[in-house]
C-alpha positions as CSV (number, residue, x, y, z in Angstrom):
1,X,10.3,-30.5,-23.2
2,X,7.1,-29.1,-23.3
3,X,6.9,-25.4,-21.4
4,X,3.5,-24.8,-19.5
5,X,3.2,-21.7,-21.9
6,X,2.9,-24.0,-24.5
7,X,0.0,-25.9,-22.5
8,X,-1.6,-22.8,-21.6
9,X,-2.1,-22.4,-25.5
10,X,-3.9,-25.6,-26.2
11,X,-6.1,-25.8,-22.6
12,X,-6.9,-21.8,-22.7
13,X,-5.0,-19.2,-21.4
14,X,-7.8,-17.3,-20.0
15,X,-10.5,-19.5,-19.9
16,X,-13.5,-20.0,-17.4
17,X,-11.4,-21.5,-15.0
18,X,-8.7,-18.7,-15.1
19,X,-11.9,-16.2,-14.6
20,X,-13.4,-17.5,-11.8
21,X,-10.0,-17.8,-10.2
22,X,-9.2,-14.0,-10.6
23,X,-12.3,-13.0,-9.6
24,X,-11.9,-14.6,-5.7
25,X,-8.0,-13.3,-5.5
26,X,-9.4,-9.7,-7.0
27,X,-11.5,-9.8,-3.5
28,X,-7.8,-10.6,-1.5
29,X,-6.5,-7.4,-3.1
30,X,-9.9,-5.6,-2.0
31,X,-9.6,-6.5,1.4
32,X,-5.9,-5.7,1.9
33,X,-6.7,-1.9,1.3
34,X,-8.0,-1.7,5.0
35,X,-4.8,-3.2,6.1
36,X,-2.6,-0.8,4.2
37,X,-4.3,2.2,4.5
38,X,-6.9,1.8,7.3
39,X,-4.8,3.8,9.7
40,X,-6.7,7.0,7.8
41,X,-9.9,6.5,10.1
42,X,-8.8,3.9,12.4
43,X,-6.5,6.6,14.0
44,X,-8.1,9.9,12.5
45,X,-6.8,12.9,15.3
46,X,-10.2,14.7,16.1
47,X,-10.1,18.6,16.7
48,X,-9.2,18.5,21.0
49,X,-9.0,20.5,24.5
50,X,-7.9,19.7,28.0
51,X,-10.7,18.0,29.8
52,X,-11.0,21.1,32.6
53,X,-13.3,19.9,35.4
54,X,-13.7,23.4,37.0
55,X,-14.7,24.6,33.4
56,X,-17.9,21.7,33.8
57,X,-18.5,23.5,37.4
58,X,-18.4,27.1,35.8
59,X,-20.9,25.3,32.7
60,X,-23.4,24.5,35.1
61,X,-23.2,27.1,37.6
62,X,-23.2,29.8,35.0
63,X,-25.0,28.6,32.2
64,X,-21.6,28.9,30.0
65,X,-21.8,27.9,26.3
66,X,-19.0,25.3,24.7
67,X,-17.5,28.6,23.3
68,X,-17.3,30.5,26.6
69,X,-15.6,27.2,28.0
70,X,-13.5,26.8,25.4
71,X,-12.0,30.9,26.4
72,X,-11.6,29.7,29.6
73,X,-10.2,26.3,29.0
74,X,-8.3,26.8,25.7
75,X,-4.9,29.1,25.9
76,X,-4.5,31.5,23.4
77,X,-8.1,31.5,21.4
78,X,-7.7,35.4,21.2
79,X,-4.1,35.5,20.3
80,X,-3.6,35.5,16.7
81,X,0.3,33.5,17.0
82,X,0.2,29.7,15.8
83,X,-0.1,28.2,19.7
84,X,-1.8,25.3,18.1
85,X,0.1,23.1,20.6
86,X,-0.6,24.8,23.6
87,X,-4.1,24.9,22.7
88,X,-4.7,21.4,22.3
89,X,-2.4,20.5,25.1
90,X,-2.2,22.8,27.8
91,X,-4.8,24.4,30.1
92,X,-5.4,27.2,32.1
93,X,-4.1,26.2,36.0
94,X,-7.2,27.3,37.8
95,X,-8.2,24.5,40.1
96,X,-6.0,26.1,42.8
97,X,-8.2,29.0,42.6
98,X,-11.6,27.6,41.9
99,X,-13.0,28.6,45.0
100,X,-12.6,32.5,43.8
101,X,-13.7,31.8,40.4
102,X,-16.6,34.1,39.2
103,X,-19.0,33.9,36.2
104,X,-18.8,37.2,34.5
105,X,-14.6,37.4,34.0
106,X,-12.8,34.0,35.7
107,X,-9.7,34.0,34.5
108,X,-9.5,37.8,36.2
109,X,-10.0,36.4,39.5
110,X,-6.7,34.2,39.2
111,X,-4.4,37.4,37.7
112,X,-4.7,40.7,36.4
113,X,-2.5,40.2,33.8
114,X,-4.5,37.7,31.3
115,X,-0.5,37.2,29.8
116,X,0.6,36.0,33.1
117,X,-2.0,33.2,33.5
118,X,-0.4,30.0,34.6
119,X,-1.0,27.4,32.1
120,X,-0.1,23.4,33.0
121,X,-0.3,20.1,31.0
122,X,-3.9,18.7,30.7
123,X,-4.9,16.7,34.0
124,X,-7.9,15.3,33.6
125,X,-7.9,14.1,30.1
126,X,-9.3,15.3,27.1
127,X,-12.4,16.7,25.0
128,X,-12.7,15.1,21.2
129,X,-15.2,16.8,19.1
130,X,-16.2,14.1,17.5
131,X,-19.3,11.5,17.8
132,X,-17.2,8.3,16.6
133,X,-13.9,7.3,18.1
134,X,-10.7,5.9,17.0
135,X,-7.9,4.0,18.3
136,X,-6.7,8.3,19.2
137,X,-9.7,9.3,21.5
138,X,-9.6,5.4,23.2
139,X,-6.1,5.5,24.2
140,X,-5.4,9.4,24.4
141,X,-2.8,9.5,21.8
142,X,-2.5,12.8,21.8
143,X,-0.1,15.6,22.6
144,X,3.2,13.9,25.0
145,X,1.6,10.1,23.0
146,X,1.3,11.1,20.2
147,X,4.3,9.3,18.8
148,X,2.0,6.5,19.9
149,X,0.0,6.4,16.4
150,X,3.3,6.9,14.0
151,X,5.1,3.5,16.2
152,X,1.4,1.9,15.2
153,X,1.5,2.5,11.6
154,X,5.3,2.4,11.8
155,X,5.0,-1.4,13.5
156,X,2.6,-2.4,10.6
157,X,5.1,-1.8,7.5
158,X,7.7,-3.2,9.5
159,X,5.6,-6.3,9.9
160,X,5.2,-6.3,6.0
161,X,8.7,-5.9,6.0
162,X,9.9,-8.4,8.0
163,X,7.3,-10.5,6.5
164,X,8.5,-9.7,3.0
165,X,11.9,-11.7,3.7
166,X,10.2,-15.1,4.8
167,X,6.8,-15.1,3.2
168,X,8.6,-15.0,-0.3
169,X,10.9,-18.2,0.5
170,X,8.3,-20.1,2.4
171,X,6.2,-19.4,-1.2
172,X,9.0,-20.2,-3.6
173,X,10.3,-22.8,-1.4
174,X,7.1,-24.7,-0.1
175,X,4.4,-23.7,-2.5
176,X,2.0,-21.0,-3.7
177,X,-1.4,-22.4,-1.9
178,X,-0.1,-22.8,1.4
179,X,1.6,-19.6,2.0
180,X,-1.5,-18.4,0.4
181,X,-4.1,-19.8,3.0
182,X,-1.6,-19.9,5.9
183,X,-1.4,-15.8,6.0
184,X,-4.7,-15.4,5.2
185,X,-5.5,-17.8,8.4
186,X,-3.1,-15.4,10.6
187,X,-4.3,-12.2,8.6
188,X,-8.1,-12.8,9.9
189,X,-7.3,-14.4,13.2
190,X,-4.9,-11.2,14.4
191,X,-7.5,-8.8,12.6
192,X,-10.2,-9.7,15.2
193,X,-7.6,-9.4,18.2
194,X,-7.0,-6.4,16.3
195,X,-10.5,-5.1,17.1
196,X,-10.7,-6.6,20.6
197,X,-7.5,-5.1,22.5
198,X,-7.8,-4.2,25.9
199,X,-4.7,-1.9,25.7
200,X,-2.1,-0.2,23.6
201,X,0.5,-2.4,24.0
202,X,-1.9,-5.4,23.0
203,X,-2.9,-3.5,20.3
204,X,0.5,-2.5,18.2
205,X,1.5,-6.3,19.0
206,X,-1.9,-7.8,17.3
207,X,-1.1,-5.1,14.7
208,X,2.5,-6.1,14.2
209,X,1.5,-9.6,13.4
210,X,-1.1,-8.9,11.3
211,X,1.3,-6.8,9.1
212,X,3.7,-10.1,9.2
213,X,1.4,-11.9,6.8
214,X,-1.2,-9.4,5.0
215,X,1.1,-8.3,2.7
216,X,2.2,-11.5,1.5
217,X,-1.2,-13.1,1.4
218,X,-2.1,-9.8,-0.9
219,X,1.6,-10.7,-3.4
220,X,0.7,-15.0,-3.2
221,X,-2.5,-13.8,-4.6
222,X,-1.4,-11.8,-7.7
223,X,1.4,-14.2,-8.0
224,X,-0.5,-17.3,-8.5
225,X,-3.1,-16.2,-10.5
226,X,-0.4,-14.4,-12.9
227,X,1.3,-18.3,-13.3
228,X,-2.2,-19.4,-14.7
229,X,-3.1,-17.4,-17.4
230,X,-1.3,-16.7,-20.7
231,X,1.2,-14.1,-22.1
232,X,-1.5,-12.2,-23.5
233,X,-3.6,-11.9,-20.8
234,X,-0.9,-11.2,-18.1
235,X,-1.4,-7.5,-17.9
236,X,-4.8,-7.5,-17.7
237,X,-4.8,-9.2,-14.5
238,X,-1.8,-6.9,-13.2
239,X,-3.6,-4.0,-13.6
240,X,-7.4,-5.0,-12.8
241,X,-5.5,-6.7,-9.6
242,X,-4.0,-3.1,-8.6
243,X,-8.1,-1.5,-9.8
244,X,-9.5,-4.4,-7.2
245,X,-7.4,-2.4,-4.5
246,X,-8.4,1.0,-5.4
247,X,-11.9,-0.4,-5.4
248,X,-11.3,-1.6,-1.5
249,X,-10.5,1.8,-0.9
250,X,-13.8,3.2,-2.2
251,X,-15.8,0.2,-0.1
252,X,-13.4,1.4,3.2
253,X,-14.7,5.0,3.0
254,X,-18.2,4.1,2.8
255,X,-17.8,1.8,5.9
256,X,-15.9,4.3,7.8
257,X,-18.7,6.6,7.1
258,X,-21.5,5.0,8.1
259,X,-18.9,2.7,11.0
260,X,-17.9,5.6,13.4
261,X,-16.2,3.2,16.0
262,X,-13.6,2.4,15.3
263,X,-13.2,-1.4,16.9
264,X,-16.6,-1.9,15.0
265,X,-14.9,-0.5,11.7
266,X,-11.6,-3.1,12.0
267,X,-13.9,-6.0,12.7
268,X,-16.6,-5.2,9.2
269,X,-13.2,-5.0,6.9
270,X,-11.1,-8.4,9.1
271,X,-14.3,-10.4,8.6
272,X,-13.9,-11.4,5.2
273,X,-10.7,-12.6,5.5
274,X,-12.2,-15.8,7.0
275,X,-14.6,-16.6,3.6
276,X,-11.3,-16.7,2.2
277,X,-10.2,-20.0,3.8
278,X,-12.5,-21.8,1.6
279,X,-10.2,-21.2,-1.2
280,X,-8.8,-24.6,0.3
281,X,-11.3,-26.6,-1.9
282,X,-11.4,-24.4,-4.7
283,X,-7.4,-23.0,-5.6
284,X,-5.4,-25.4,-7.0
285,X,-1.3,-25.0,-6.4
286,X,0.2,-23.6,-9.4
287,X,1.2,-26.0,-12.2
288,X,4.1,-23.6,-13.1
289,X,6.2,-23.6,-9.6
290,X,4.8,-27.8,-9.6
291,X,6.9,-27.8,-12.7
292,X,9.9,-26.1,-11.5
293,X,10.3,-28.3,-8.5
294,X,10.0,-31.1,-10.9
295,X,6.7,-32.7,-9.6
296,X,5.2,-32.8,-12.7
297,X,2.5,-35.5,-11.9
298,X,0.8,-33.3,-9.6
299,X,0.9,-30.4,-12.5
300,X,-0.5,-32.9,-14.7
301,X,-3.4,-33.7,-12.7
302,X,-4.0,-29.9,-12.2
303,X,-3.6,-29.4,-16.0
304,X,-6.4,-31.8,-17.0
305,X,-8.5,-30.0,-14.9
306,X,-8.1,-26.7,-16.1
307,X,-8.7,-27.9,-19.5
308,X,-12.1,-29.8,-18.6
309,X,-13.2,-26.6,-17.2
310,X,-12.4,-24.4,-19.9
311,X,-14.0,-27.3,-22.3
312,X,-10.8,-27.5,-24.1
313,X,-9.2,-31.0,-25.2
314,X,-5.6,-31.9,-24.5
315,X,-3.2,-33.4,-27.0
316,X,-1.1,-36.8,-26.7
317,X,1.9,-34.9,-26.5
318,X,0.5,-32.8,-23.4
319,X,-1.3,-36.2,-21.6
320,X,2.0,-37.2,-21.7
321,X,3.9,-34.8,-19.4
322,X,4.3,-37.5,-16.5
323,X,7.2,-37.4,-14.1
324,X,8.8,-40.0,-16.1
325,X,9.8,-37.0,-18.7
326,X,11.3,-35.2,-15.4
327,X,15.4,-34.3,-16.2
328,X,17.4,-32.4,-14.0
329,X,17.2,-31.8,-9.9
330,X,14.7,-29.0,-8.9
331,X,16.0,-25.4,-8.3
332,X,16.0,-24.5,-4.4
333,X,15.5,-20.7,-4.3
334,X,18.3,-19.0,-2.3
335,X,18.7,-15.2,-1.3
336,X,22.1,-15.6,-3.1
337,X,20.3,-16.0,-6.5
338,X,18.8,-12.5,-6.1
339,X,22.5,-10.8,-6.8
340,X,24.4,-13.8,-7.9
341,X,23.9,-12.9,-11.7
342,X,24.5,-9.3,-13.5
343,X,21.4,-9.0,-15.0
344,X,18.8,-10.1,-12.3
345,X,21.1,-8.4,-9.5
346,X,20.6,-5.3,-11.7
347,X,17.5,-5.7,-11.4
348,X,16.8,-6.6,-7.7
349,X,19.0,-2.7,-7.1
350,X,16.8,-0.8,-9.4
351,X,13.1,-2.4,-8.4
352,X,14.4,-2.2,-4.6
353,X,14.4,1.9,-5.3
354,X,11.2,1.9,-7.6
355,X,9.2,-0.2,-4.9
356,X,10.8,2.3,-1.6
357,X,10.2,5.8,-4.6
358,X,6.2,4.4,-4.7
359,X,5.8,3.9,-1.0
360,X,7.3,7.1,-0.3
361,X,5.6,9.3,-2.9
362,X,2.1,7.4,-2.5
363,X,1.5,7.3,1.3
364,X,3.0,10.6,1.3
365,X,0.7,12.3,-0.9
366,X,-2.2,10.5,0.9
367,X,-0.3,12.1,4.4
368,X,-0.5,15.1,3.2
369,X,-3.7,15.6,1.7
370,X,-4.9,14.3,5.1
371,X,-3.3,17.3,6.8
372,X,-4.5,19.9,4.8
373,X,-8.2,18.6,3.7
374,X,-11.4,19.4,5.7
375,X,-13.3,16.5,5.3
376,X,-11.5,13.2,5.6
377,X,-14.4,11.0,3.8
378,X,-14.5,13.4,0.3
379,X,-11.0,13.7,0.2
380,X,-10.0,10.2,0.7
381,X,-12.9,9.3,-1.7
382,X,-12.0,11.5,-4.2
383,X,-8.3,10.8,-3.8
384,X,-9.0,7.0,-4.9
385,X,-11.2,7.3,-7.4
386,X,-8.2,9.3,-9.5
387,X,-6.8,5.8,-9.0
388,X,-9.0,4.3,-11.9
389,X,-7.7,6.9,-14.9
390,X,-4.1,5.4,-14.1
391,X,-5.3,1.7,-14.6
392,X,-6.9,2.8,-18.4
393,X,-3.7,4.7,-19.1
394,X,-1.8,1.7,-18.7
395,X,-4.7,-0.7,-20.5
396,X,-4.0,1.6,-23.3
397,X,-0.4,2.0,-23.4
398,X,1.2,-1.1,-22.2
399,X,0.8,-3.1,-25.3
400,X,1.7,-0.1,-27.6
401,X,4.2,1.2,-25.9
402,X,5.3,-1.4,-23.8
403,X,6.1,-1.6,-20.1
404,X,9.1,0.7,-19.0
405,X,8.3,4.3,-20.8
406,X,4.9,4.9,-19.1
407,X,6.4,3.4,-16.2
408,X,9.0,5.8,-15.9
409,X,6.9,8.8,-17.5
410,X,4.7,8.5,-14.8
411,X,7.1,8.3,-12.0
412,X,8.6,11.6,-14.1
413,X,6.2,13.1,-14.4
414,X,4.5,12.9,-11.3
415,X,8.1,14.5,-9.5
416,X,7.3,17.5,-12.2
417,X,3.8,18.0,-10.7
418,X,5.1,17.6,-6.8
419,X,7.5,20.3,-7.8
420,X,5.7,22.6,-9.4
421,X,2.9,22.2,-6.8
422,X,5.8,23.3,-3.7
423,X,5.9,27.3,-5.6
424,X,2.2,27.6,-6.2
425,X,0.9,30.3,-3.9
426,X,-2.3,29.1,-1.7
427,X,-4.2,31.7,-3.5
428,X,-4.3,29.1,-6.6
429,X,-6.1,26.3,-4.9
430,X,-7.7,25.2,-8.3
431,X,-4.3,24.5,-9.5
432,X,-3.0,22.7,-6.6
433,X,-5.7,20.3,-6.5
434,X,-5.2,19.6,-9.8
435,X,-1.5,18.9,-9.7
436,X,-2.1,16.9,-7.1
437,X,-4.7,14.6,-9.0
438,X,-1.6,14.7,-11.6
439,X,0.8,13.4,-9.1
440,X,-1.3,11.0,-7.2
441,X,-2.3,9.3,-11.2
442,X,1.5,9.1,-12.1
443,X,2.6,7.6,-8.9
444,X,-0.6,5.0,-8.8
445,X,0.7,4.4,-12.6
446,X,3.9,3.5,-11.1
447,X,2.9,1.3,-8.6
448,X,0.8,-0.5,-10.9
449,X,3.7,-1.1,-13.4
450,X,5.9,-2.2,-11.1
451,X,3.9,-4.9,-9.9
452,X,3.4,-6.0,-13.4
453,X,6.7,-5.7,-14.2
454,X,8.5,-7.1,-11.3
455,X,7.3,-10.6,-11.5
456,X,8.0,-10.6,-15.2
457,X,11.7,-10.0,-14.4
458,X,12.7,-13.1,-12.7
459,X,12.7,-16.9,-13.0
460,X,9.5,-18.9,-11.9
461,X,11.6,-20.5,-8.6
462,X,12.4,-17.5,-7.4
463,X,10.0,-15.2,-8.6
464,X,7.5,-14.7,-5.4
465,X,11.1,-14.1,-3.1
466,X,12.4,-11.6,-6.0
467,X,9.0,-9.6,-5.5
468,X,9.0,-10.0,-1.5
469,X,12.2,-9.0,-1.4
470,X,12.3,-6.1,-3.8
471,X,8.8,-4.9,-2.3
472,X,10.3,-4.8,1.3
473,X,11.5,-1.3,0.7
474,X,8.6,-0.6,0.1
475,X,7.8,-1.2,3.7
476,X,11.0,0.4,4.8
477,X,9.5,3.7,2.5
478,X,6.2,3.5,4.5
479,X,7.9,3.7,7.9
480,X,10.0,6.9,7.0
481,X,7.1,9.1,5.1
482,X,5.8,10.5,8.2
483,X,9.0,11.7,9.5
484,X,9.3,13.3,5.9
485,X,6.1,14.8,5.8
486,X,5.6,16.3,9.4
487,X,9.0,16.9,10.3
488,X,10.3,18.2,7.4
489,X,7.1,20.6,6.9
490,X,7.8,21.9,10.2
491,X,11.0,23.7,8.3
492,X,9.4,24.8,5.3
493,X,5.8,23.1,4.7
494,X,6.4,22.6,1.4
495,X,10.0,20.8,2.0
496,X,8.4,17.5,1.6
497,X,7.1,17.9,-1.7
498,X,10.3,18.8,-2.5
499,X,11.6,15.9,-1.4
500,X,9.1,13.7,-3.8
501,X,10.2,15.7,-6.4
502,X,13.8,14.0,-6.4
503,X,12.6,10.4,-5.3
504,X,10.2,10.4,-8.0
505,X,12.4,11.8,-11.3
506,X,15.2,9.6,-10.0
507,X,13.2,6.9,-9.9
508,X,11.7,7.4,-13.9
509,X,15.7,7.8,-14.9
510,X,16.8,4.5,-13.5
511,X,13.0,2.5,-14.6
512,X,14.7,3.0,-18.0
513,X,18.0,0.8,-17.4
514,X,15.6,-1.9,-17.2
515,X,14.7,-4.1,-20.3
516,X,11.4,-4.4,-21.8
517,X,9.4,-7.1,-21.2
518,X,6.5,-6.5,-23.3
519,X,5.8,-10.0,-25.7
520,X,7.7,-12.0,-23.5
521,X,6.9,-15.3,-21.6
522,X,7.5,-15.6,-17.9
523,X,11.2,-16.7,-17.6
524,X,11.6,-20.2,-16.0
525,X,15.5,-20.2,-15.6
526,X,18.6,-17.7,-14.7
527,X,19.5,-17.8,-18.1
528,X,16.7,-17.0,-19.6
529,X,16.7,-13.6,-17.5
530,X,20.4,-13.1,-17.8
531,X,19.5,-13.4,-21.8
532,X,17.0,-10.2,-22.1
533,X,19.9,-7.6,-22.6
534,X,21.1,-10.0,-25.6
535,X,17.7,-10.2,-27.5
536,X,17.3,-6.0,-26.7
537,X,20.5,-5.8,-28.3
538,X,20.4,-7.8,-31.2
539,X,16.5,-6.1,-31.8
540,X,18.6,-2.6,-31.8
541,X,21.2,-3.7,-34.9
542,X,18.5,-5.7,-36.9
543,X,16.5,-2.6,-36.8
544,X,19.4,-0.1,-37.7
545,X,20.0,-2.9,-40.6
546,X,17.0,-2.9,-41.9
547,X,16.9,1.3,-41.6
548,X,19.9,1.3,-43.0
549,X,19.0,-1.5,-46.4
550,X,15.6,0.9,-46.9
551,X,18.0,4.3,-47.6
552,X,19.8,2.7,-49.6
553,X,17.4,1.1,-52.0
């Protein structure tokens, strides 16, 4: 029987047709960046007072400054003890006395004791200094709501959780192209109601649905342009796939620079999700998972027209895979087959960790650059374009080297940096920021690999539920990092990094019980996976015999 490997050989593994195709899924992974990320500036938290409407009476009556009604609004400007909290949350309680309020000193007029000045929760809402707004400033998410944001972002990876378990069956189970152009339907639809919620509660829901699909629209992608090209051209596409998202993060910054509003900013990055839907005419299914479900007509078709695209001529022996050369039933993919086998449940245990260690570490490090840089726009600028030296590393290692050392040297190596980083004295800010480029490149390494690597490691029928799956820790990682990285830094600050620092060397130690897959075609069956350990095996002893026959000559 003739293997679509072999076909891809003699009609062009990455042909014009292949191109063109990989071009329009990089601009899926471009536009999922806002959906992953986006939360940076659609929920940025503004610098913030009590909105004190006897302050605005004082303002005009006394010709106050923002500064001198910041003293009188603001508890515990001239205290020099971390009150961050009660200044952004609690106000002087002077309307009870604003009728003996006077210009020169107020707050002496309600005590003489400026330490025994009644302070209450903000009443009247609050002052952002800021010109644009965000989903925070909208619906006050501040202070007593400010849970409110984390159950936003939380609700959005457990959307791409949840999502993760279904999307991948409905994919390996009814096809590559409709679960393709289904989510990307719901993806743009929600992502306008997104934009266009009236209130909070809308809001999380149209976000929660969103999350449902996006992530499995941005996997269906990779996934079926990875079952088109060749062996030799596989990693490419992984990794210029992964660069298309790092390049969505550059276009997001620019938009949320020159897009202060927020419901303006979600609407410019949901919009293109709709061009998308024209991929109707012009993605074919993929000939691959057609074979494995034994419909090999329809692959046929699809074959013959890859080949007059890429101006390549097919062989008698190829025109002649028909359904009437079918043999065997069609594999149904199951949840069962996922840990039914030693090798491939091996597998699902170990890439489970990797993908939850990359969520963690990577939305983490994001987290908490955002809490401790100045300017939101050059820091998230500069933290993706770092992004791009991981993606050469990789270009020039993968193929040498193979796939699982730099995997697990990054993920290693970037648990060093996050440790090393936790004892360096705030004096040494050159050398933070450096190991923090360090850690972010290792950990976008990672991320990067495992992509590539994870649909290499299981059969074609059950390969896009093996990567859901597998990638739905992920989700669970991105719904606990910001309990790890405020909470925990509220005992040490550092404690977090800490924290990295394990997930991340743990995760470079168990990369390596994984077998290589560099040289290898795409696995169609369970025993081909089950079968990897073998050939490793067997690759060991005929090199020790050979090392062994050169001594002794």
């Amino acid at each position: 029987m003739t293997s679509f490997d072999d076909i891809l050989e003699n009609i062009g593994q990455f042909g014009l047709f292949q191109k063109q195709l990989f071009f329009i899924m990089c601009l899926i992974s471009a536009v999922y960046s806002p959906i992953y990320v986006g939360i940076v500036f659609l929920g940025f938290v503004p610098e913030f007072r009590c909105n004190n409407s006897v302050a605005e009476v004082l303002r005009t009556n006394c010709g106050w400054s923002i500064e001198d009604e910041m003293n009188f609004t603001v508890p515990g400007l001239d205290n020099s003890t971390d009150v961050s909290y009660i200044n952004q949350c609690f106000q002087y309680d002077t309307d009870r006395n604003s009728t003996s309020l006077n210009c020169t000193d107020p707050l002496r007029s309600i005590t003489s004791n400026n330490n025994d000045i009644p302070v209450t929760r903000c009443t009247d809402g609050w002052v952002y200094a800021t010109t644009g707004s965000s989903i925070v400033t909208e619906f006050n998410l501040v202070c007593d709501d400010a849970w409110k944001l984390d159950l936003f972002q939380s609700l959005v990876n457990l959307g791409f959780f949840i999502g993760s378990l279904f999307i991948g069956y409905i994919a390996d189970r009814f096809g590559r192209k409709p679960c393709l152009l289904i989510s990307l339907s719901i993806t743009a639809v929600f992502g306008v109601l997104v934009a266009f919620a009236p209130t909070y509660p809308w809001l999380v829901t149209f976000r929660f649905i969103q999350g449902l699909v996006s992530k499995g629209s941005w996997l269906s992608g990779y996934i079926l342009v990875a079952e088109f090209v060749g062996l030799e051209h596989r990693k490419t596409i992984g990794i210029v796939y992964q660069v298309a998202f790092s390049v969505g993060l550059l276009v997001l910054t620019g938009a949320a620079y020159l897009i202060t509003n927020w419901r303006w900013l979600q609407l410019a990055v949901t919009l293109p999700n709709f061009v998308f839907l024209t991929y109707y005419w012009c993605v074919p299914e993929s000939p691959r998972w057609l074979i494995s479900q034994s419909r090999r007509t329809e692959a046929n078709v699809i074959i013959q027209h890859i080949a007059k695209k890429n101006k390549r001529a097919l062989t008698h022996t190829l025109q002649s895979l028909t359904a009437t050369e079918e043999s065997g039933d069609k594999q149904i993919p199951s949840f069962t087959h996922l840990v039914k086998t030693p090798q491939i449940r091996k597998h699902t245990f170990i890439l489970m960790y990797a993908w939850f260690a990359c969520a963690v570490i990577y939305q983490g490090l994001i987290m908490h650059m955002g809490a401790t840089g100045s300017d939101i726009y050059f820091d998230f600028f500069v933290s993706a374009m770092v992004e791009f030296p991981a993606a050469f590393i990789i270009i020039v290692t993968v193929d040498r080297i193979g796939r699982r050392y730099p995997w697990a040297v990054g993920c290693i190596i970037t648990g060093l940096a996050c440790l090393v980083t936790a004892f360096i004295p705030e004096g040494l800010h050159w050398l933070r920021v450096t190991l923090g480029c360090v850690s972010r490149m290792g950990i976008t390494l990672s991320y990067e690999m495992i992509c590539l690597v994870n649909a290499e490691l299981y059969p074609t029928f059950i390969r896009n539920l093996g990567i859901m799956v597998c990638s739905s820790m992920c989700d669970i990682g991105g719904t606990i990092t910001p309990f790890i990285v405020y909470r925990l830094a509220n005992v040490w600050k550092e404690l977090p990094l800490l924290v990295f620092a394990v997930i991340g060397i743990l995760s470079g130690v168990l990369v390596l019980c994984l077998p290589e897959t560099k040289g290898r075609a795409l696995p169609e069956t369970i025993e081909e996976v089950e079968s990897f350990h073998k050939k490793e095996k067997n690759s060991r002893i005929n090199i020790t015999y050979l090392e062994v026959k050169t001594t002794d000559c």
